[in-house]
TORNUSE-744192 format. One record per atom (N, C-alpha, C): residue in three letters; x negated, y, z negated. Coordinates in steps of 0.2 Angstrom, whole numbers, padded with zeros to 4 digits, always signed. Atoms other than C-alpha are relative to their C-alpha. Layout:
<recs>
alaXYZ/...
</recs>
This chain:
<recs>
unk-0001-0006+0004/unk+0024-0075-0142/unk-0005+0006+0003/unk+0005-0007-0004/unk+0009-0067-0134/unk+0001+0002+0007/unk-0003-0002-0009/unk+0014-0067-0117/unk+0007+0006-0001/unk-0007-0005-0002/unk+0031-0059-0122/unk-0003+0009-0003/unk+0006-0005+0003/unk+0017-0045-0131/unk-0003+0002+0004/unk+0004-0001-0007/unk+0008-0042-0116/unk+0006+0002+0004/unk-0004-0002-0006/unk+0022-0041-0104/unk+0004+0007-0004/unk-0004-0005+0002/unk+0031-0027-0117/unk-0003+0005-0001/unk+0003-0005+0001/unk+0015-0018-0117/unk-0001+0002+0004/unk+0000-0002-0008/unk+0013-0018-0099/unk+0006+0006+0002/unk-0005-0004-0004/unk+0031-0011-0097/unk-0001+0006-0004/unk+0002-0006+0005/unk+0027+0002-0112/unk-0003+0006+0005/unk+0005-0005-0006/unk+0013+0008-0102/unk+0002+0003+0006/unk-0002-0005-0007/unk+0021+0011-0086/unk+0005+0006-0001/unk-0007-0009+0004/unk+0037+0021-0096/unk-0005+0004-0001/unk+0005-0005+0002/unk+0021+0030-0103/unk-0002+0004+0006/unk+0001+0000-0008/unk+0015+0031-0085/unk+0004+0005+0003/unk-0005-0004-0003/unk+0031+0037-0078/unk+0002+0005-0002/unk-0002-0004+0001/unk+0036+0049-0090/unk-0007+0007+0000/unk+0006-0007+0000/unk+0017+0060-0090/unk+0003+0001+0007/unk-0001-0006-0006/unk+0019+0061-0071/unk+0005+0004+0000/unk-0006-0002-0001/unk+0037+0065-0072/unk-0001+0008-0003/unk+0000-0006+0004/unk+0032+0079-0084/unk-0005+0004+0003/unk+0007-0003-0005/unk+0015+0083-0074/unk+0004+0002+0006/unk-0002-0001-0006/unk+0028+0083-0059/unk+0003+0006+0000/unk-0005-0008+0001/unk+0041+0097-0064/unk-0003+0003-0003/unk+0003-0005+0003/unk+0029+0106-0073/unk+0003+0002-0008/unk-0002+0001+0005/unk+0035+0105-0090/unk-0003+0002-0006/unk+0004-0002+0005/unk+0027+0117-0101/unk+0003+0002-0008/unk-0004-0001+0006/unk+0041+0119-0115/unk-0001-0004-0004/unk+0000+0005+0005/unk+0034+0111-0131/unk+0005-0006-0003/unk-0006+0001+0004/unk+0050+0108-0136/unk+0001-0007+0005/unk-0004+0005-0004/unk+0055+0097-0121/unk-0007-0007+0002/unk+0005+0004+0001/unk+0036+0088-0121/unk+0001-0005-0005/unk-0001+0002+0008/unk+0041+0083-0139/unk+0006-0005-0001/unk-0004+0003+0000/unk+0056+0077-0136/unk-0001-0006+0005/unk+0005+0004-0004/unk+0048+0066-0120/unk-0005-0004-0003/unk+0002+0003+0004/unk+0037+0059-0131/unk+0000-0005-0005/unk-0003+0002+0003/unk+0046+0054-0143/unk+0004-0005+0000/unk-0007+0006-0004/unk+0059+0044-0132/unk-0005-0005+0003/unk+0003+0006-0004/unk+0043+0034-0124/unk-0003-0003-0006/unk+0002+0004+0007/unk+0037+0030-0142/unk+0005-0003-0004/unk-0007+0003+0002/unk+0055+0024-0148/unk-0001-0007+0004/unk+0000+0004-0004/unk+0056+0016-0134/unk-0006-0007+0003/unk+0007+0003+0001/unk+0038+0007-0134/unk+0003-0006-0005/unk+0001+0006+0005/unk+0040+0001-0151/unk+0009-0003+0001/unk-0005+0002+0000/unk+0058-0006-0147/unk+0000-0005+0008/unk+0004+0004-0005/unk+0051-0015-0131/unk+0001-0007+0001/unk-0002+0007+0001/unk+0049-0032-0138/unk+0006-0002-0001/unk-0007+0000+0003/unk+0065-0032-0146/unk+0004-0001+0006/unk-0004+0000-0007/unk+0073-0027-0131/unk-0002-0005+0005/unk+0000+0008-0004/unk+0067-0041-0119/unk+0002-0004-0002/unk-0002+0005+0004/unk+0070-0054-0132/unk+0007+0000+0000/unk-0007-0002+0001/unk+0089-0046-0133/unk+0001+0000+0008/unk-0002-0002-0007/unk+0089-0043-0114/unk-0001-0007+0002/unk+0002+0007-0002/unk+0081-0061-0110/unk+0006-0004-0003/unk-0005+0005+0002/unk+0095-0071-0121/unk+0006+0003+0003/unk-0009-0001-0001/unk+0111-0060-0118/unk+0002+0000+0009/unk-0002-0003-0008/unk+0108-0057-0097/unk+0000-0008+0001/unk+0001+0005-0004/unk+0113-0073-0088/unk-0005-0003+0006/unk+0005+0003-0006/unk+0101-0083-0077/unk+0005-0002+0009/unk-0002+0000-0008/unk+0104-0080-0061/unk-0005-0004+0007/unk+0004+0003-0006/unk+0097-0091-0046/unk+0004+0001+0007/unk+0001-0002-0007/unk+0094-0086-0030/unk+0000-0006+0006/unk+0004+0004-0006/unk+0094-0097-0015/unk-0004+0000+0005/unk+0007+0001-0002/unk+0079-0100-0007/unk+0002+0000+0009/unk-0001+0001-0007/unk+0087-0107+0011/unk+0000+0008+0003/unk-0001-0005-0001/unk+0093-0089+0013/unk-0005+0005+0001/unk+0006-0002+0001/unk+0076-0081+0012/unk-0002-0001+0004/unk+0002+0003-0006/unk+0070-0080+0026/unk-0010+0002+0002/unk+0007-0001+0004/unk+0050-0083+0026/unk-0003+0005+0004/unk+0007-0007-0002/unk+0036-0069+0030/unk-0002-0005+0005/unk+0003+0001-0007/unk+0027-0069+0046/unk-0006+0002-0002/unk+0006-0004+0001/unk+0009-0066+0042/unk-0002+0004+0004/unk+0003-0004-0001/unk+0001-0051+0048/unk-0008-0004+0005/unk+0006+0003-0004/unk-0013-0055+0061/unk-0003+0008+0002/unk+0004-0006-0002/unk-0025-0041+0060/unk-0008-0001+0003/unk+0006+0001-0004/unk-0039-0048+0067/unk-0002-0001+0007/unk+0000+0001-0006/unk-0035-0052+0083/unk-0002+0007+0003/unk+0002-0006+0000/unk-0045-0039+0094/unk+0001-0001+0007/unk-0003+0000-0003/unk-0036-0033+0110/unk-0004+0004+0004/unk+0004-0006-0003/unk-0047-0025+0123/unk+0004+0004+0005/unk-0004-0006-0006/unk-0040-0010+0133/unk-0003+0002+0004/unk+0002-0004-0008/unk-0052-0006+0144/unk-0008-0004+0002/unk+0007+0002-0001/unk-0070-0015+0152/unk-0004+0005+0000/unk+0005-0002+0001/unk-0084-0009+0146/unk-0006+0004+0005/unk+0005+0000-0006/unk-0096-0002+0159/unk-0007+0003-0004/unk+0007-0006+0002/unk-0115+0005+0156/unk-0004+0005+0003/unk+0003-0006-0005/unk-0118+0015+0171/unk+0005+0002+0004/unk-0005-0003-0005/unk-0107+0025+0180/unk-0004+0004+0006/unk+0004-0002-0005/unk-0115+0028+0196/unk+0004+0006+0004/unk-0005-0005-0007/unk-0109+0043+0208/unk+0001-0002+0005/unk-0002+0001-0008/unk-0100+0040+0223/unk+0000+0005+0004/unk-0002-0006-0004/unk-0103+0050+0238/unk+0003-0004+0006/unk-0008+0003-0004/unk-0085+0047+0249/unk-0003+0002+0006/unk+0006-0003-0007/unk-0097+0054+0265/unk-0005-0004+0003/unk+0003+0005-0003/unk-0107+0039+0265/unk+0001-0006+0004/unk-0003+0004-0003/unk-0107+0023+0273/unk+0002-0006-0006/unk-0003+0003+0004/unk-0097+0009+0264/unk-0004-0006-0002/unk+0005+0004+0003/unk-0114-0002+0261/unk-0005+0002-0003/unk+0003-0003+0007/unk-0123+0011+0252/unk+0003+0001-0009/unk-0004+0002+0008/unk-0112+0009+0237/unk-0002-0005-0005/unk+0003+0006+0003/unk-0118-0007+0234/unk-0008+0001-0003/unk+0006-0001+0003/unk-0135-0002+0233/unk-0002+0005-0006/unk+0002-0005+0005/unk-0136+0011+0219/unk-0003-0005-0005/unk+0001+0004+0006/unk-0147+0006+0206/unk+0001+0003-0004/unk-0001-0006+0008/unk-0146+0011+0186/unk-0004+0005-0001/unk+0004-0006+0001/unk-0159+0021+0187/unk+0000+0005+0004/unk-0006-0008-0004/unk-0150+0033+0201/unk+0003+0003-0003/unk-0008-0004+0001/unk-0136+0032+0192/unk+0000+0003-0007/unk+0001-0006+0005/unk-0144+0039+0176/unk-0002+0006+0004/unk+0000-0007-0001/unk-0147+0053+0186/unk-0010+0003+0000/
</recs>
């Protein structure tokens, strides 16, 4: 009994929910049509239970097959994917030099 209480006051809240933004959306300044808006989620609130109760006995159970369902793939967002190596000095190259002075720059040239 509480559980069916709980779930009809959840759905209550969300109509309540749906209908301020819906009226927050279009801009809905006509008392008249606020009133009536209102009105229809507070009906429909207290008529809630009821309606579950009537809806849960008269709709058929319907079961679903599961084989058919084909399962989720988790998300792997941790894996980390490096794009480029790191370096911490970039030294200058002069293209005019001889091809064994390149080796010897050290990092405190190549700060400059």
């Amino acid at each position: 009994m509480l559980k069916m209480l709980v779930g009809a006051s959840l759905r209550s809240l969300l109509l309540a929910a749906a209908v301020g933004l819906g009226l927050t959306l279009c801009h809905a300044r006509n008392p008249h049509v606020r009133l009536i808006a209102w009105t229809v989620v507070l009906v429909a609130s207290l008529l809630m239970p009821a309606a579950t109760r009537l809806a849960a006995s008269a709709l058929p159970d319907i079961a679903f097959p599961m084989s058919r369902i084909a399962p989720m793939v988790p998300f792997v967002a941790d894996v980390q994917t490096e794009v480029a190596p790191q370096y911490q000095y970039a030294a200058p190259i002069d293209t005019n030099a001889p091809p064994n002075q390149h080796a010897s720059v050290s990092p405190a040239a190549a700060r400059g």
